[in-house]
C-alpha positions in Angstrom: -147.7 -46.7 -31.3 -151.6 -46.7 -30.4 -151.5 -50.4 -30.9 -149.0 -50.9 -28.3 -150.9 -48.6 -25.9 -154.4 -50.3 -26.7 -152.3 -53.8 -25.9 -150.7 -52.4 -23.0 -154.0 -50.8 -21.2 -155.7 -54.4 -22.3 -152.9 -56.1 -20.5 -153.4 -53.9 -17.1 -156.9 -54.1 -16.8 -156.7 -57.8 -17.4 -153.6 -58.7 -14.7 -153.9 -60.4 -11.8 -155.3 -58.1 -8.8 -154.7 -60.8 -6.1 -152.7 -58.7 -4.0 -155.5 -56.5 -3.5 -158.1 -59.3 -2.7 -156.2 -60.9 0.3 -157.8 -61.0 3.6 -158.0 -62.7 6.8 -160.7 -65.4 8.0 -160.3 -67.8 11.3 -159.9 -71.6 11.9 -163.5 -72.3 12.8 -162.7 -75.8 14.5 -160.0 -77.5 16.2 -159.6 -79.5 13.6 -159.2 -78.4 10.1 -157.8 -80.4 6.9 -155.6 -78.4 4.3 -155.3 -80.0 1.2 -153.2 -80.0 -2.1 -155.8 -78.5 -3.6 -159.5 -77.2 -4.1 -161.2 -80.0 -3.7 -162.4 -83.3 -1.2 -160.4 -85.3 -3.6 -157.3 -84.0 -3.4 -154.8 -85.4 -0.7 -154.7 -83.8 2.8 -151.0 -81.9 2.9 -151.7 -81.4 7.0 -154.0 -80.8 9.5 -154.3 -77.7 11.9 -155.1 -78.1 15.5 -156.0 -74.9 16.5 -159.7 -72.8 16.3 -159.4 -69.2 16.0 -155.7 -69.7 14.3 -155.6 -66.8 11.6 -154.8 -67.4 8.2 -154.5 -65.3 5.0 -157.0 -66.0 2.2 -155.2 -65.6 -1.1 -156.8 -67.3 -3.6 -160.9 -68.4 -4.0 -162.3 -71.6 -6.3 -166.1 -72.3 -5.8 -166.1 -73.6 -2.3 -162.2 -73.7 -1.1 -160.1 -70.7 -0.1 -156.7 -71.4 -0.9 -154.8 -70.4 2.2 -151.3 -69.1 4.2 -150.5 -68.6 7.7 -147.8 -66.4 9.3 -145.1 -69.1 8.3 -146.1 -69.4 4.6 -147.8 -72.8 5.2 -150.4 -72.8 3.2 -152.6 -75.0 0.7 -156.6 -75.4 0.4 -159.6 -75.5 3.0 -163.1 -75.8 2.8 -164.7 -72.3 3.4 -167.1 -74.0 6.2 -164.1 -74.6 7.7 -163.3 -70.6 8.2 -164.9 -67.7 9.9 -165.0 -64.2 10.5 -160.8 -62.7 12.1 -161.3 -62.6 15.5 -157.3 -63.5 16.1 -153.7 -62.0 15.3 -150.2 -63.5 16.0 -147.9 -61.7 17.7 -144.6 -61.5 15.1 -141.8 -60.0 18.1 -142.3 -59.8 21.6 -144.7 -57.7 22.9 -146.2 -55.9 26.6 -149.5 -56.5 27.2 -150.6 -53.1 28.7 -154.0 -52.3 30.8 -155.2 -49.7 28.9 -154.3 -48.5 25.0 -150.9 -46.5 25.7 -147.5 -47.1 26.5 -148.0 -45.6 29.6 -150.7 -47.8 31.2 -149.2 -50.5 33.7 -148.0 -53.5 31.8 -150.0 -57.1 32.3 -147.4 -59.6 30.4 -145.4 -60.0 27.8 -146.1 -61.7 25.4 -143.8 -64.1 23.7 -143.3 -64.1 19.5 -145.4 -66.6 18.0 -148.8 -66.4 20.5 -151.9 -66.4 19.3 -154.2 -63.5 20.5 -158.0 -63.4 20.5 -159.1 -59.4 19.7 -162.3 -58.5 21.6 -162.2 -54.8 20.7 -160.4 -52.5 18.3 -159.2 -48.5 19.7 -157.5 -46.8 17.0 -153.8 -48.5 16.3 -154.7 -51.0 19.5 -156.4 -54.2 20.2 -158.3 -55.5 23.1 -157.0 -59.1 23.7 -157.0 -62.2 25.2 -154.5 -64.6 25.7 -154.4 -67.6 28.2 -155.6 -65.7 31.6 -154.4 -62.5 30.8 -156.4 -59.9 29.2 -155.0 -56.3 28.2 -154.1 -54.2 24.9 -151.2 -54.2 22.1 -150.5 -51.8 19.6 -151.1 -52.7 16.2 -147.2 -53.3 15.4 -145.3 -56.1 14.5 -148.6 -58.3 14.8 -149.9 -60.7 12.0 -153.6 -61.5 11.0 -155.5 -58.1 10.2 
């Protein structure tokens, strides 16, 4: 019996901890390559065209992060290609209010799928920026932080 407990605590502070490592970094460019995997000779598997596009880091080798975005795309980039979150996606429609409560006069609304670029953080809301309009969201049903 102390033999299986030895194996089993040997075993759990051994697993995979992944789950807890995961965070989010930003497109730094307009351009960046995702590959197959970590590494300038592997094959590019496509190319996103958007800076400031969040993405999920869930795996790190040397120099590469491997990758997802909101649609479980995902593969390996370059970390020079990545930067500090400064973006979320919005997962279900949204109002884009003036100030951080429901009850503030709404701006827009905001379509599933935008991208929004977070200039400040108030409690459970963001500060963002999206096309012309500038406002808050509540931290709900948003993807990236």
């Amino acid at each position: 019996m102390l033999r299986i407990l030895i194996i089993l605590s040997f075993i759990f502070f051994l697993s995979d901890t992944r789950a807890e490592k995961n965070y989010f970094l930003s497109l730094k460019y307009n351009k960046v390559n995702v590959r197959y995997g970590p590494g300038l000779d592997y094959p590019i598997k496509f190319v996103y065209l958007k800076k400031n596009f969040p993405v999920e880091i869930i795996d790190e080798k040397e120099n590469f992060r491997k990758i997802l975005d909101y649609k479980n795309n995902g593969g390996w980039v370059h970390r020079s290609q990545l930067k500090k979150n400064n973006s979320l996606i919005v997962l279900e429609e949204k109002i884009l209010f003036n100030k951080f409560t429901n009850y503030s006069k709404p701006v827009a609304v905001i379509k599933s799928g935008r991208m929004l670029i977070v200039k400040k953080k108030e409690k459970k809301w963001f500060k963002v920026v999206t096309g012309s309009y500038t406002g808050w969201v509540n931290n709900k049903n948003l993807w990236g932080y």
